[in-house]
C-alpha positions as CSV (number, residue, x, y, z in Angstrom):
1,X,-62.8,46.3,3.8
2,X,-63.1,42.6,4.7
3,X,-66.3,41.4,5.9
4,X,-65.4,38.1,8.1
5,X,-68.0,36.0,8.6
6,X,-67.9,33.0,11.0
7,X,-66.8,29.3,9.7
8,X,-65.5,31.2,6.8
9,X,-61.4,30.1,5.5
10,X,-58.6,33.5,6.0
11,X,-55.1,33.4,5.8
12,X,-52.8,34.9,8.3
13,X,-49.9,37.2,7.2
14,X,-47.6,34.1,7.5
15,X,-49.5,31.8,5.1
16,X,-51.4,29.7,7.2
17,X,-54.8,29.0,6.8
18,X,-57.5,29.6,9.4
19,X,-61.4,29.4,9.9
20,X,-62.7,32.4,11.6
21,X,-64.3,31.8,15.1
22,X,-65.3,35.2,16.3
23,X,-64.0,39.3,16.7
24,X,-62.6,40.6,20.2
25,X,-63.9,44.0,21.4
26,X,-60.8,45.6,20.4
27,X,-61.4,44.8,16.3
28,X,-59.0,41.5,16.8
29,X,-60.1,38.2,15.2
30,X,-60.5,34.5,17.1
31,X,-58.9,31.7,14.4
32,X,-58.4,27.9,14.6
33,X,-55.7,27.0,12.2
34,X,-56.8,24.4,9.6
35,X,-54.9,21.2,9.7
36,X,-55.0,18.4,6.4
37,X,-54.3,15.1,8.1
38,X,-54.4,11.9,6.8
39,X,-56.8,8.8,8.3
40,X,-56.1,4.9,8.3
41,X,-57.7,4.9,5.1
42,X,-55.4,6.9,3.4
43,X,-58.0,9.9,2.9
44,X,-57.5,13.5,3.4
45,X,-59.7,15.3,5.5
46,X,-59.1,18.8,7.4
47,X,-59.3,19.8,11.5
48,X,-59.1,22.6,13.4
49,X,-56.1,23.3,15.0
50,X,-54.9,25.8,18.1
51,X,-56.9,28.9,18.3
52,X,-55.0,32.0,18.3
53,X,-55.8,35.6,18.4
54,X,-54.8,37.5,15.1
55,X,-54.7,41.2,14.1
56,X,-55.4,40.6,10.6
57,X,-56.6,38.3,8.0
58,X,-56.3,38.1,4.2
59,X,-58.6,36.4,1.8
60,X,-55.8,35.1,-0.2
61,X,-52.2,34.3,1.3
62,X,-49.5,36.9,1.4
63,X,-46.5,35.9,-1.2
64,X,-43.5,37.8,-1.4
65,X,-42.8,40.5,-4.4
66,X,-39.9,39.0,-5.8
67,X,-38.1,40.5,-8.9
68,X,-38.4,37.5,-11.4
69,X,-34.7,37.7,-12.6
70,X,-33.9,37.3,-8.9
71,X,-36.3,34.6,-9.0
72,X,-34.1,32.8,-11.7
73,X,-31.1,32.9,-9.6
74,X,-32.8,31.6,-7.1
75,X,-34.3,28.6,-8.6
76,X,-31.0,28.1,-10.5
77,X,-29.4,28.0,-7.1
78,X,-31.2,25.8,-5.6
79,X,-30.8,23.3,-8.8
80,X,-27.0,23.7,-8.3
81,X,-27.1,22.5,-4.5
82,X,-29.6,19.5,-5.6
83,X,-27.0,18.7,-8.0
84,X,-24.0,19.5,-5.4
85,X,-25.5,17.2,-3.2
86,X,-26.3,14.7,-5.9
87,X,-22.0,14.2,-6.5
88,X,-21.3,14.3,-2.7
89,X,-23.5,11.6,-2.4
90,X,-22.0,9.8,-5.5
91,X,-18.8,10.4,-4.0
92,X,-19.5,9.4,-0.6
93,X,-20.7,6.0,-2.4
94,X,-17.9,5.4,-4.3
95,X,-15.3,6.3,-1.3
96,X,-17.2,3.7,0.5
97,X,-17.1,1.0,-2.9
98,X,-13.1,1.6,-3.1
99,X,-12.9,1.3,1.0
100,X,-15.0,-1.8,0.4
101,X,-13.0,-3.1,-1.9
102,X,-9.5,-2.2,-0.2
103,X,-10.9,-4.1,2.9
104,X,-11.9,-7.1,0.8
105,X,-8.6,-6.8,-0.4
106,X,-6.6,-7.0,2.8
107,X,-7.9,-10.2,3.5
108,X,-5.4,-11.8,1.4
109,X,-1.3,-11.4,1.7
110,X,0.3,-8.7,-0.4
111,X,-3.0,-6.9,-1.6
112,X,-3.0,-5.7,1.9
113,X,-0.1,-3.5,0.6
114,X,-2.0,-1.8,-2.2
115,X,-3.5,1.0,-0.1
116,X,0.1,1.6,1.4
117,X,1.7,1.9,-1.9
118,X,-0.9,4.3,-3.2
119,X,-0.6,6.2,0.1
120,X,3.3,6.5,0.3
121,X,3.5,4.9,3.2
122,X,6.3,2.2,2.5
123,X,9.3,3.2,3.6
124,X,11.4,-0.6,3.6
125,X,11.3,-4.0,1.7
126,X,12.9,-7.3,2.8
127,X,14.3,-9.0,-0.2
128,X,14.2,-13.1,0.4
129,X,16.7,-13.6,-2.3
130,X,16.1,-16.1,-5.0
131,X,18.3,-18.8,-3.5
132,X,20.7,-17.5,-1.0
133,X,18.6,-16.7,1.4
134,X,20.2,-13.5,2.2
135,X,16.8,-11.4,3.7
136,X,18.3,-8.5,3.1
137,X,16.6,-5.3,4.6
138,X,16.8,-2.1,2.0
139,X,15.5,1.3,1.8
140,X,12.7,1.7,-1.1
141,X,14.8,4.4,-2.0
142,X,17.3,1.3,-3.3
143,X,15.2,0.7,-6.3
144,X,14.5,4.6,-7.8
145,X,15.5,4.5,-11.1
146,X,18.5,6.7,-11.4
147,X,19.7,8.2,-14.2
148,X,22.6,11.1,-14.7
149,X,22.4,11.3,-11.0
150,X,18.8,12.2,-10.9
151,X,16.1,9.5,-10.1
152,X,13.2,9.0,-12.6
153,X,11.0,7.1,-10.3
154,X,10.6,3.5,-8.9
155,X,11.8,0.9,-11.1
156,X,8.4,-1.0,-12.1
157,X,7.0,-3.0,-8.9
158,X,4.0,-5.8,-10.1
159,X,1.8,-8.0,-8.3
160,X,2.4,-11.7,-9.6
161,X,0.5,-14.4,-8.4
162,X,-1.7,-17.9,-9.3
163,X,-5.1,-19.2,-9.2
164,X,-4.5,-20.3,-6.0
165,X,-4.2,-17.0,-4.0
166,X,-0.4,-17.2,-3.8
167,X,0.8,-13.6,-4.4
168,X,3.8,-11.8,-4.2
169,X,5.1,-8.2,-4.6
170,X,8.1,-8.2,-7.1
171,X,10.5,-5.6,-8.3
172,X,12.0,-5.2,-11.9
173,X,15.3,-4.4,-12.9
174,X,13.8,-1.7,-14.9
175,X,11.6,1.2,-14.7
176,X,10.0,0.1,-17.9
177,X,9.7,-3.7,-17.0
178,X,12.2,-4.3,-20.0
179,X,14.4,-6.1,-17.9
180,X,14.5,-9.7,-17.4
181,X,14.9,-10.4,-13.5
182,X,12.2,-10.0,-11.3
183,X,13.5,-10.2,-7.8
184,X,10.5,-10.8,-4.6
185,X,10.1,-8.3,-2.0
186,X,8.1,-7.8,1.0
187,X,7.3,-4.3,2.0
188,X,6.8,-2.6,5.0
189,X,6.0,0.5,6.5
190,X,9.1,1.1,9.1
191,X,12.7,-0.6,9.6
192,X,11.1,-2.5,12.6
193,X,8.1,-4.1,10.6
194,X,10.7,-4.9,8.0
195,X,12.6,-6.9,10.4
196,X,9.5,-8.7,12.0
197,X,8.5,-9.6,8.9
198,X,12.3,-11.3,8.1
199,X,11.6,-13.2,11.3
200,X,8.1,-14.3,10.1
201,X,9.3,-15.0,6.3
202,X,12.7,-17.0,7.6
203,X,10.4,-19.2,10.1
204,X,7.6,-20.0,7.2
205,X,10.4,-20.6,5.0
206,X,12.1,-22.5,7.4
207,X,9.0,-24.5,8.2
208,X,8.7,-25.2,4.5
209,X,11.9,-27.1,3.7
210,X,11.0,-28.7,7.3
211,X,8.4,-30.3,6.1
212,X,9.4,-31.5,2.7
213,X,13.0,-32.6,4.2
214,X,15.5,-34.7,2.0
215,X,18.6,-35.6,3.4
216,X,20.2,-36.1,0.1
217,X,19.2,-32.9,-0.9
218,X,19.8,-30.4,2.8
219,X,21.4,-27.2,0.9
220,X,18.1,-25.2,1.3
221,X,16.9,-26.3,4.6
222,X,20.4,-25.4,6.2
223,X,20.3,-22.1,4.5
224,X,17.0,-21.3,6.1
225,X,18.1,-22.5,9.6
226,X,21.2,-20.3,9.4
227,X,19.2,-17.2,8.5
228,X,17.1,-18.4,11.5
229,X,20.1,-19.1,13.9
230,X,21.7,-15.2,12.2
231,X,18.2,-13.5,13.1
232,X,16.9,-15.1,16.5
233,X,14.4,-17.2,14.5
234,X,13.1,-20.0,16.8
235,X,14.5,-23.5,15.5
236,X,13.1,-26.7,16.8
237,X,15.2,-29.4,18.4
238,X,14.4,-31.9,15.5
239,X,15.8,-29.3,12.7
240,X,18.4,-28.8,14.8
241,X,19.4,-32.3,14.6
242,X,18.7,-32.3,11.2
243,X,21.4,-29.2,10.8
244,X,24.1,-30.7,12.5
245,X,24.0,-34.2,11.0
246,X,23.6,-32.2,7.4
247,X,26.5,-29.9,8.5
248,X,28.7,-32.5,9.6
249,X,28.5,-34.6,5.9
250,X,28.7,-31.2,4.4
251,X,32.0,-30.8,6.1
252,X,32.9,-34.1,5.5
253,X,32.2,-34.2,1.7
254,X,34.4,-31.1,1.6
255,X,36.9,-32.3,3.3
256,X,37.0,-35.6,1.5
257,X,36.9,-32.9,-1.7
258,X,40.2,-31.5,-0.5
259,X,41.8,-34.6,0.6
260,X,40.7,-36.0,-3.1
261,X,42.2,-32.8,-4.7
262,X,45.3,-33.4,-2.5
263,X,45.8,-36.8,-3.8
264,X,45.5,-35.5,-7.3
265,X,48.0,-32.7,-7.6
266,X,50.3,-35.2,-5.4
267,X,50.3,-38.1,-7.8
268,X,50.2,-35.6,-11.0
269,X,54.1,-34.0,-9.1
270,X,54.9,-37.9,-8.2
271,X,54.8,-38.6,-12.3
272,X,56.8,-35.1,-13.1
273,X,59.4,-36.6,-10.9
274,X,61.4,-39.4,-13.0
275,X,61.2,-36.5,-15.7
276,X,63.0,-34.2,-14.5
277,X,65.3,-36.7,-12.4
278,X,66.4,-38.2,-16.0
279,X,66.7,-34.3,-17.1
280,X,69.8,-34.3,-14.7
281,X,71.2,-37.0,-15.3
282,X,71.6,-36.4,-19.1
283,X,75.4,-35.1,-20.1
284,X,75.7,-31.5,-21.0
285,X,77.5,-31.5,-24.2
């Protein structure tokens, strides 16, 4: 049996550590928990803490009687949630990097599109047209490469862009980018961004030829205001003078084209003529 003396160290049946104060009539035992705290300086010294009443005391501190293979498992699985929690936080860090990097991204036209792509979520692309200016609305189903009635995939959509930050998305003519045309395309995300964005394309393209004008040269410009007049595209009143006075020479020119092509076929029948006059009046022998 335990002698306790008084000032003496014991351990409770729960590990903690305790200096022994004095014993109750009824063979209990008066403890002040010993507390390690740390001063200003940095040193470790030891106080007394709440006193508490205990029923018994223990030289050394109770441990659990663990079976060592158990012990193993244990101490392997604690390794495999230090190490589970080591590649959720590597993960969590690189979701962050790529989210990072998306939203850095976005700051700039058409990489804003990359996270869409990835994500399925483009369902329509205007198509500008190379010259025409037809901003034609399709389906991204249009450009599945089919083959034998069954489609293989996307045809090959790329990036392009210069040093400058000018970028646009652009669609092969093949699934292999073999082909030789690569034809500009804006995506979108529903029919109705689609057309807002042919509204915002014709007005910046329209604002383009606006501002490098040549009235020897209108083709383009009236292009873009007719796609603008077609699509309820605002058009100022000076490019609307600019459009009529362009229209009304293009209509002249062709009309002078037609009167010139008139004249032509007129004078080449005019020389035919005396031929076949003289033609009849030849004797039949």
């Amino acid at each position: 049996m335990i002698q306790f003396e008084n000032g003496h160290s014991y351990f409770t049946r729960d590990g903690r550590k305790v200096t022994y104060v004095a014993a109750t009539a009824d063979a209990r035992h008066v403890v002040a928990q010993i507390l390690q705290v740390e001063t200003y300086d940095g040193d470790q010294e030891y106080a007394h803490g709440p006193i508490t009443i205990e029923c018994e005391l223990f030289e050394k501190a109770p441990r659990e009687i663990v079976d060592e293979e158990f012990r193993e498992v244990e101490a392997r699985a604690r390794e495999l949630e230090a190490r589970s929690f080591e590649l959720t936080s590597e993960a969590l860090n690189a979701e962050r990097e790529v989210r990072r990097r998306l939203d850095a991204l976005k700051k700039y036209d058409g990489l804003d599109r990359i996270e869409d792509f990835i994500e399925g979520r483009i369902t329509h692309v205007v198509e500008p047209g190379e010259y025409g200016g037809d901003y034609e609305i399709s389906p991204l189903s249009k450009f599945e490469d089919v083959e034998y009635g069954r489609s293989k995939g996307l045809k090959l959509i790329s990036l392009f862009g210069t040093t400058n930050g000018n970028l646009a998305w652009r669609v092969n003519s093949y699934r292999d980018g073999s082909g030789g045309g690569w034809n500009e395309i804006i995506p979108c995300a529903s029919m109705e961004e689609a057309e807002q964005k042919r509204r915002d394309r014709i007005a910046a393209d329209l604002a383009e030829q606006s501002e490098h004008f040549d009235s020897s040269r209108p083709y383009y410009f009236m292009v873009r205001v007719r796609a603008a007049l077609k699509f309820g595209v605002p058009v100022s009143d000076e490019d609307m003078a600019r459009y009529r006075v362009a229209e009304a020479e293009d209509i002249a020119k062709k009309q002078a084209a037609i009167e010139n092509e008139i004249a032509e076929r007129q004078e080449r029948l005019a020389r035919l003529q005396p031929v076949s006059a003289r033609q009849s009046e030849e004797p039949t022998s």
